[in-house]
N, C-alpha and C positions, 0 to 999 in steps of 0.2 A: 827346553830345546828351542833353539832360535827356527827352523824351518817343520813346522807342521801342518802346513796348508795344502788345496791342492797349486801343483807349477802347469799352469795354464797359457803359453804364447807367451814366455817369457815373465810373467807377473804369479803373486801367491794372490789365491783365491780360498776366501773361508766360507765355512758349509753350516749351518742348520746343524747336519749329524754328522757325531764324532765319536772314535772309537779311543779307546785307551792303548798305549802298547805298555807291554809289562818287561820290568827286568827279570830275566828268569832265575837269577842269582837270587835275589831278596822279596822275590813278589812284588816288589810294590809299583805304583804307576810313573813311568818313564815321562810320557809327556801324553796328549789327547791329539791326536792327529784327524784331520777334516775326512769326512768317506765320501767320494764322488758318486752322480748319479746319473741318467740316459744324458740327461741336459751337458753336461760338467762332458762326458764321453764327444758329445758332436761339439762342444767349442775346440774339444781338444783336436780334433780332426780336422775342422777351418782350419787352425791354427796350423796346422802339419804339413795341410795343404799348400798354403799360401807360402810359405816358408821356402816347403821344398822345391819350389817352383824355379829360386834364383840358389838353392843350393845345389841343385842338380846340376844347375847353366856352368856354373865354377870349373874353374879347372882340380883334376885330378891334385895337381900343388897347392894348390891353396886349399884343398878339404884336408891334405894331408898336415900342413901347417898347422890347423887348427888341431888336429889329434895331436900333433906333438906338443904343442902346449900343454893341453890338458893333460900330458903326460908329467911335462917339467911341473904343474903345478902342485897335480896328486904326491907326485912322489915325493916332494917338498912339504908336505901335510901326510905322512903315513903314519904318524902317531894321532893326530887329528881324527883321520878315518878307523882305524884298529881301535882307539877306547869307545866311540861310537858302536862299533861293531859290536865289541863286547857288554855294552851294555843292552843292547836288545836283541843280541845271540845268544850271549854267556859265555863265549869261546874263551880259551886263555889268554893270555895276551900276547903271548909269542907267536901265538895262532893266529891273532886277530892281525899283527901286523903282516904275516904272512900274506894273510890273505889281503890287505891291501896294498902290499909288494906288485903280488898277481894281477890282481883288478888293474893296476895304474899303467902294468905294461903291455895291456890290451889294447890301450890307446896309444903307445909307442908302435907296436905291433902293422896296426891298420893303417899308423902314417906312411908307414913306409909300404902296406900294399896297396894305399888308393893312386900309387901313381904304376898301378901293375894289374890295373883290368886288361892285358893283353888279349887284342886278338888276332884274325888273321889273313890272308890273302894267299888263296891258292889259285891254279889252274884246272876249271874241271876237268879230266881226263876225256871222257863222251863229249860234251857239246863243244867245249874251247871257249865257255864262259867262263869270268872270273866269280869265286864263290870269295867275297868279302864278309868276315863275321866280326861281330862288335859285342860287348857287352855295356847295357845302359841298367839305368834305376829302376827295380823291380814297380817300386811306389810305396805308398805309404805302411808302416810294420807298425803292426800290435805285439810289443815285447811283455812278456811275463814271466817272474822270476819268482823262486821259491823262497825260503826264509833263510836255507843252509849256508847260504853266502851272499849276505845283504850288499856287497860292492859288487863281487868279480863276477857273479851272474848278469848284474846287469853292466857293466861295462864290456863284458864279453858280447854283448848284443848290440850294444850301443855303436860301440867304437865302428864294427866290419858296418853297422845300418850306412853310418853318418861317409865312410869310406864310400861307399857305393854312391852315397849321393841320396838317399832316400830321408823323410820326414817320419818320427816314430813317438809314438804312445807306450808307456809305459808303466803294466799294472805291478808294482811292488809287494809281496805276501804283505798281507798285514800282522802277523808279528813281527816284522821287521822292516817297517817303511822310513826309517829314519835316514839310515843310512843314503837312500838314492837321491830323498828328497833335498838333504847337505850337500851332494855331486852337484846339484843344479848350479850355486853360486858362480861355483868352480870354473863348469863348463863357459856361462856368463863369461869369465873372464878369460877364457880360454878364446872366446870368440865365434860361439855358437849361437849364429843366431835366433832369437826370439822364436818361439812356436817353433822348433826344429825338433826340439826335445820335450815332451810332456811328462807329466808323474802324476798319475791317478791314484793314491791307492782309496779302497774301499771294502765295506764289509761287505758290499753284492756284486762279489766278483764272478759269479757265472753271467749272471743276468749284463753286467755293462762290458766282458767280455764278448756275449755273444751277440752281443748289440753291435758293437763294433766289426766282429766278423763279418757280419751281414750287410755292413756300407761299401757299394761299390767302389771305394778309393780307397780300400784296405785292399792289398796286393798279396802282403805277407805275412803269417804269424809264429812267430819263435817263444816255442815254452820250452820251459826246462821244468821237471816236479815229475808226479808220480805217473808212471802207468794208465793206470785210471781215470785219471783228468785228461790226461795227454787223448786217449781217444773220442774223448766225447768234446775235445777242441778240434781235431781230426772229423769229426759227422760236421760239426757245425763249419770247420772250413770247407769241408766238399760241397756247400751250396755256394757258395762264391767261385768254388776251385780255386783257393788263394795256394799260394805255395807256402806248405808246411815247413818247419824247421823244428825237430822235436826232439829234445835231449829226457830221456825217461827213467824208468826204476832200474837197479841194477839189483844181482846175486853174486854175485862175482867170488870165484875160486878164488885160491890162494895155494898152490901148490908148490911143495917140498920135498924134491926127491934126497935121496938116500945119500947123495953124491953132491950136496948143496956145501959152500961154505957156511957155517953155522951162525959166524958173525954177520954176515952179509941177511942171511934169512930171516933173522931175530931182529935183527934195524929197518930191512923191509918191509916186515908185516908190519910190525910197530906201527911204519909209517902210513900202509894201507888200511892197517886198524882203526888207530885213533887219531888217524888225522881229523879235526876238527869233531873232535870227541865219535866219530866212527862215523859221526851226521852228517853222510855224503853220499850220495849211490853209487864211486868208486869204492867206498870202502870193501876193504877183504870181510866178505861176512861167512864163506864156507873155506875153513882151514885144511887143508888134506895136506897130511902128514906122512913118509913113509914110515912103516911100522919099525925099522934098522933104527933110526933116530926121534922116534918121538918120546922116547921118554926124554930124552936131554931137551928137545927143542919145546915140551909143556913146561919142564922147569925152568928151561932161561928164559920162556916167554913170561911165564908168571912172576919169576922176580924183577921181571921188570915191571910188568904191570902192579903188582902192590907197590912200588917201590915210588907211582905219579901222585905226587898230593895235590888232592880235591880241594876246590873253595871257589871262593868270588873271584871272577879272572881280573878284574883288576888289581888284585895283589900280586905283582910281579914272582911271587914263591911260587904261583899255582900253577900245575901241571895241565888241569884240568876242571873245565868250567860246569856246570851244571844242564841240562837238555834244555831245548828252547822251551815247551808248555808241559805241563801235568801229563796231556794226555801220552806227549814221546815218552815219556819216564816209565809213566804206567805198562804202556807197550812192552819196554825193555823191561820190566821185573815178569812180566806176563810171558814173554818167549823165557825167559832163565830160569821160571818154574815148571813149565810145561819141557821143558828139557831134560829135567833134575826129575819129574815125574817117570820121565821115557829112556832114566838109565844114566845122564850124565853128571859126572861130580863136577863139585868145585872148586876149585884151584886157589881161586883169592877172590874176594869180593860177594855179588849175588845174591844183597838186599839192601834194603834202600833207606837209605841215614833219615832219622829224624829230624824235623826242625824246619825251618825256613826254605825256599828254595828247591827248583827240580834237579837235585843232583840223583847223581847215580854213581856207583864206583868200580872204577875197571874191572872186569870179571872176566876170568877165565873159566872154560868149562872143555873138560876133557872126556871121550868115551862118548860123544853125541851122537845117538842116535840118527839113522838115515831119516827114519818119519819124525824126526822134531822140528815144529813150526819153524825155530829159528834160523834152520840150514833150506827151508821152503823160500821164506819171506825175508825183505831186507829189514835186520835191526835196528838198526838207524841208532845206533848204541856204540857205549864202550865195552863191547862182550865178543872174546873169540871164540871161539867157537871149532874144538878140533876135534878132526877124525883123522883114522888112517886110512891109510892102502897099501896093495900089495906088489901091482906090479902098474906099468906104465899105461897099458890100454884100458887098464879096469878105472884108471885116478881120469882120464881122456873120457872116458863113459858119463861118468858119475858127476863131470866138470858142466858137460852140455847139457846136463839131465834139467833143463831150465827153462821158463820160457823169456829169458832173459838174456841178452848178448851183452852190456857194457862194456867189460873190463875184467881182463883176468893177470894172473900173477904167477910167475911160473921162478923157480931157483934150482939152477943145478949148473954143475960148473965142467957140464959135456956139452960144449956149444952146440955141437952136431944136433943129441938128442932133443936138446934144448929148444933149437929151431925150427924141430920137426915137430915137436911138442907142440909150441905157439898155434903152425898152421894149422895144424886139426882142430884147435878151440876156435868153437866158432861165438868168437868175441872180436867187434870191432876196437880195442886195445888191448893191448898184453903189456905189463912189467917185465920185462924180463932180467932179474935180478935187481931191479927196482920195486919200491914200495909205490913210488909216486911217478902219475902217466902225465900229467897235465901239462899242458904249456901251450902258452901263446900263441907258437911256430907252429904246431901242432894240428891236425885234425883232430878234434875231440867228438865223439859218438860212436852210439852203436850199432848192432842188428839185432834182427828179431825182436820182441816188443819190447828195446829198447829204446827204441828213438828212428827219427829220421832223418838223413842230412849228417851236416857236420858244421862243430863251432871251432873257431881259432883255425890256423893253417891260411894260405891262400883258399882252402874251399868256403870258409866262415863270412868271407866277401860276396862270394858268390851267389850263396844264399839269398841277397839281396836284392841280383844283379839275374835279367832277364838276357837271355843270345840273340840277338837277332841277326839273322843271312841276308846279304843283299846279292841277288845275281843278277851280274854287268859283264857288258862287253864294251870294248876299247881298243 
């Protein structure tokens, strides 16, 4: 791999210690990428500093310029970025390009909202002062991205930062740093400059995380990942009071009334299922079925699921790529046994190939038990996972029963019902008769401990961007 160093103020910087990334398809070592340390954490900070000093001065067109570049250039390398992808995700390849479709038009996206930090000028009504509001550069962001999508998480962070005007650090998972650390060239030629953009990754990611939270010229920090970590970046930003931005774990329904079009339901989950092999926190991980139609919707779901061939994503034939590490894999045969213990069968699939490689193979399991781990916790799997129900307020019960808000998924083809369905899930997104929520235009996040904020949309700018009131008179 041509870039495995740390990107430091514009330049690659190599380390003492070094960690391996693995292909998850074949096991073996991808490339040895550099692990940054407290030192490596504060150049990158200077450097963001100093940076965003004259990137902030810019006009709103010209930060925008530079994102649309870096759009025209991604998008002109998305074969480039997608076999990258796939080799240190294991996605398919139709996946992989997918997802750097997605990623490259974050930075389309933001070009066109950095010149739409509107604000505003009112007349108080009491005094007869004018209340002038503006939105300027929050300050420097500590961006942190999970492994499930080695581009579009961080370009999803990157693009609204750099739109706002602000200087950002950016910790990559380490099973998957290659990918962001390749962006760098890119942006380079995109016209980003020097120190504007950082790439740490490192195996002591709590420790140069919370290192960094605690410099007063970190303003912002945007994670995306689990639950779990997301809170304990949450303690460690409440000593700063930086403004959080927290994209979290999802459970997310997947609901099938009686009155669904079948085709429509069966392409939608599919696509909430196994999108990027299920390893997503949108993904549909609790299936409610109504009891009129599930036997039809377990068998056309299951023939479709046996029907995706498994292997190395870079064989263009493969449906389906292999889980990033041992331990995801392990997980997923761990919920499909403790399932199959607590009463549910199996459809297709539901143990785990010999040989080489963390795969796993689409599995269906029907009759799932209310107390099975897998309908608690997110699978992070190719495994659906269905129940039924019986009537509309019981499936609305059983939907919330979470301490999880993301994303839910609803099909029925009574819009009325439909729409009234949505507002009582309390999910900050809903499908509705879509498998897939995401997009650009979009706000993307949740409620309840799912996250905090929101990415993509005009509010993914904001995020960045601090209000400030002026009251005058004139």
């Amino acid at each position: 791999m041509d870039y495995t160093d740390l990107y430091i103020n514009g330049e690659w910087h190599k380390t003492g210690d070094r960690f391996d990334v693995i292909n998850p398809a074949t096991e073996e070592v991808l490339a040895s990428v550099a692990s940054a340390d407290i030192a490596d954490a504060d150049a990158a900070l200077d450097a963001a500093e100093a940076a965003m000093t004259d990137w902030a001065a810019r006009t709103p067109r010209e930060r925008s310029e530079v994102l649309r570049k870096a759009w025209e250039l991604m998008t002109a390398r998305l074969d480039h970025f997608a076999h990258l992808i796939t080799l240190e995700n294991g996605k398919a390849g139709t996946d992989a390009k997918g997802e750097a479709t997605y990623a490259a038009e974050f930075f389309r996206w933001f070009a066109e909202e950095a010149v739409r930090a509107d604000g505003m000028i009112t007349h108080a009504p009491a005094s007869g002062a004018r209340i002038v509001v503006q939105h300027k550069p929050a300050g420097l962001a500590v961006l942190v991205t999970p492994w499930n999508y080695p581009a579009a998480m961080g370009t999803r962070k990157i693009a609204p930062a750099l739109a706002a005007g602000c200087g950002v650090i950016i910790k990559p998972a380490s099973e998957t740093p290659l990918t962001m650390l390749a962006l760098m060239p890119l942006l380079e030629e995109a016209g980003v400059p020097a120190g504007l953009v950082n790439v740490l990754p490192s195996r002591r990611t709590g420790a140069l995380v919370d290192h960094m939270l605690h410099d007063p010229r970190v303003r912002v920090v945007s994670f995306t990942g689990s639950t779990g970590v997301g809170r304990k970046l949450l303690k460690g930003a409440a000593d700063q009071v930086l403004k959080p931005a927290m994209e979290l774990g999802g459970n997310a329904p997947c609901i099938v009334f009686e009155d669904a079009d079948m085709d429509t339901a069966i392409e939608g989950t599919m696509l909430a299922k196994m999108r990027n092999l299920g390893e997503a926190c949108t993904a549909a991980n609790r299936i409610y079925v109504h009891e009129d139609v599930a036997e039809e919707f377990t068998k056309r779901l299951t023939e479709r699921m046996a029907a995706l061939n498994v292997g190395d994503g870079t064989d263009p034939s493969v449906d389906v790529g292999p889980l990033v590490n041992a331990d995801t894999r392990d997980k997923v045969a761990e919920f499909v046994a403790d399932a199959v213990a607590k009463g549910a069968s199996v459809e297709c699939g539901g143990s785990t190939p010999n040989g080489k490689g963390y795969f796993y193979p689409p599995t269906v399991l029907s009759n799932v038990s209310e107390n099975a781990e897998c309908v608690k916790d997110e699978i992070f799997g190719p495994v659906a996972a269905i129940q039924t129900f019986k009537d509309q307020d019981e499936v609305i019960t059983r939907a919330n029963d979470t301490e999880y808000g993301l994303v839910a998924y609803v099909f029925s083809e009574d819009f009325k019902r439909a729409m009234q369905v949505c507002e009582r899930l309390e999910y900050g997104m809903v499908g509705l008769n879509r498998g897939l929520v995401s997009d650009p235009a979009a706000p993307f996040g949740g409620v309840k401990q799912s996250g905090l904020g929101r990415e993509g949309g005009h509010e993914g700018m904001l995020e960045f961007m601090e209000t400030q009131y002026i009251s005058a008179s004139w």
